[in-house]
N, C-alpha and C positions, 0 to 999 in steps of 0.2 A: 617553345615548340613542344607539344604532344612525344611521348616516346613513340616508336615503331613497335611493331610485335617482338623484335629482337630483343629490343630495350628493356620493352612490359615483360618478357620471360628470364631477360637476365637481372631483374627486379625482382620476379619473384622467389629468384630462385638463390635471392641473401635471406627468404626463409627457411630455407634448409638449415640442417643441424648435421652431427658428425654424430652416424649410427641411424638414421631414421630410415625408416622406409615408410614411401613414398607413393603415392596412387596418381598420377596424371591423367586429367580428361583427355576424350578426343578435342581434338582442334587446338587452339593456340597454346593452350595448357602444355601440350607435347612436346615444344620448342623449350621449355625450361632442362630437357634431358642434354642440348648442348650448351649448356651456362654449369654444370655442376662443379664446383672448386676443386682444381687437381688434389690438393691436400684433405679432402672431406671423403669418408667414406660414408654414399646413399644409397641405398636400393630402392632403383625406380622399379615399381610392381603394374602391372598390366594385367584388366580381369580377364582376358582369354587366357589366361595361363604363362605369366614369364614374370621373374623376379630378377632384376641383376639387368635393364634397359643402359645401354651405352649411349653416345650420341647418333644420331641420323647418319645412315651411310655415305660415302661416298661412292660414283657409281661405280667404282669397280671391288666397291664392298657390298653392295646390293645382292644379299640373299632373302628371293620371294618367299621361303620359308618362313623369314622372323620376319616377323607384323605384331605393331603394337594394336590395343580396342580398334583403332579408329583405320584399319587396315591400311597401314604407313608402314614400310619395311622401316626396320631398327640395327642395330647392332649388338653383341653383347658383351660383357666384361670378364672379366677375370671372378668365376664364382657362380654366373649364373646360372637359373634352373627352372626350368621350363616343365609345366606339368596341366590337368586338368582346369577346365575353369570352374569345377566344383569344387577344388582346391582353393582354387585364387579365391570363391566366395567364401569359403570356409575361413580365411585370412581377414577377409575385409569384417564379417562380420562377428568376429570372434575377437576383434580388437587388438589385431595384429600390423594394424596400420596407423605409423603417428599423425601424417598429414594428407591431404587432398588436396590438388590445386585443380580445379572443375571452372570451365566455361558456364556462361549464363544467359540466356535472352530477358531476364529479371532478377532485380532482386530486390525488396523493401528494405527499409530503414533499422525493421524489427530482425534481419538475415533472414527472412525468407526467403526462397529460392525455386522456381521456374528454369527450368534446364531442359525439358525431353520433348514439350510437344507445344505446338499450335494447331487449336482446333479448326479443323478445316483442310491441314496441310498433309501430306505423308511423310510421316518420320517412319527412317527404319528401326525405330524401338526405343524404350526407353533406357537401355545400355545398366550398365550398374551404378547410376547417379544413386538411385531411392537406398538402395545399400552402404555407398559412399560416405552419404550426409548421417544414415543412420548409425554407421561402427564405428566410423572415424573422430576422434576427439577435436581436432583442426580439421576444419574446410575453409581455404578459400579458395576465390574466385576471381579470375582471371580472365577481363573480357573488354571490350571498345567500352566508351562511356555513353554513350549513344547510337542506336540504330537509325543508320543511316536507309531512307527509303529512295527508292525509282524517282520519286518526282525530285531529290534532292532536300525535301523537306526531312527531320529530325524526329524521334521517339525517345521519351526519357525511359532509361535502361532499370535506373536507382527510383525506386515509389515509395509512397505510404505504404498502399497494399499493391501487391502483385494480380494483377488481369488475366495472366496466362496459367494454366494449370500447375498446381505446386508440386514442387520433386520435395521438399521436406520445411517443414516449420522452422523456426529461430535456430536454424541450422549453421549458417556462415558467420565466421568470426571478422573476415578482413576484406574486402573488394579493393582490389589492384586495376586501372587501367590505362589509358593512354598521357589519363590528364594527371594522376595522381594515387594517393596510398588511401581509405577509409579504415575505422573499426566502427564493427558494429558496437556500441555501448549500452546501457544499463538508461543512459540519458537521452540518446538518441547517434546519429550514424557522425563519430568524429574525424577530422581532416587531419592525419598525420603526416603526410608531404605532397609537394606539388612537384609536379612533371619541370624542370627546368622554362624558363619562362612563360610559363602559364601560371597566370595571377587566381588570387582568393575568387573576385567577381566572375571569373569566365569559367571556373568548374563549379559553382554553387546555380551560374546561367544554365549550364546542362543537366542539372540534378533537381531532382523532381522534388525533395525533400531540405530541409533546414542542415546545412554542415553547420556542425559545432567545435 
């Protein structure tokens, strides 16, 4: 079976280290803030301005004041600190952030990455992805293995080249998703673990590119 969003977040989030700090996209990226190991200290950083993200409130810990990017109330921990988001870019691209875990509606075999816009569509902005992929030394990317469209029919996520407009070049190191674990390689995009009973043939079926 495929993981759940739960699953894929508390997957990604045995990439954490003890001392990093931490940049989470909007959208499924955010749920890795309730998987963080009690024993690990991480500072999840948010570019509107908050360093020190706890897990998602309960409702009677719902303060509309703290909002992470993707305007989701948050929590906060012992330590954090909350200031300017000319600050928080100052951080990101000053290379004061070990890793990125960033949503994607693409991404090629090379880690390019398509993140902020479909032409045609209204996005509310490009957020600080182009920043993201650019300060941060780790990006991945944490997303469905396929877009699921209205008629039920399928779109490969993972390509040769990316169709949609690029958030940054040979940027992402690792794609995480429902089916499984990738690294981008030097040889092309390799298959390091599969989702619990999902076989080799049915996540190489949804992937637009050669798993190695």
């Amino acid at each position: 079976m495929p993981w759940t969003q739960d699953q894929m977040a508390a997957r990604a989030a045995q990439e954490l280290q003890d001392g990093f700090y931490v940049n989470l996209g909007i959208g499924m990226p955010t749920l890795v803030a309730n998987f963080v190991p009690a024993d690990m200290e991480v500072w999840l950083q948010s570019e509107n301005g908050m360093l020190g993200i706890g897990p998602f409130p309960t409702e009677d810990e719902v303060d509309p004041d703290l909002i992470n990017a993707g305007k989701q109330t948050v929590t906060t921990i012992k330590g954090t600190s909350i200031f300017g988001s000319h600050e928080s870019f100052a951080m990101i691209r000053g290379g004061k952030i070990n890793l990125s875990i960033l949503g994607a509606m693409q991404v090629s075999e090379k880690g390019d990455l398509a993140n902020w816009m479909i032409p045609g569509k209204m996005v509310k902005g490009m957020g600080g992805a182009m920043d993201l992929v650019a300060g941060v030394p780790r990006c991945i990317v944490l997303m469905e293995h396929v877009a699921k469209k209205k008629d039920g029919t399928e779109d490969f996520k993972i390509l040769p080249e990316c169709t949609l407009p690029l958030t940054g070049k040979g940027v992402i190191d690792r794609i995480i998703t429902d089916l499984g674990v990738m690294d981008i390689t030097p040889q092309g995009l390799k298959l390091v673990e599969l989702a619990p009973g999902v076989t080799r043939e049915f996540i190489q079926s949804k992937t637009g590119v050669k798993l190695i």
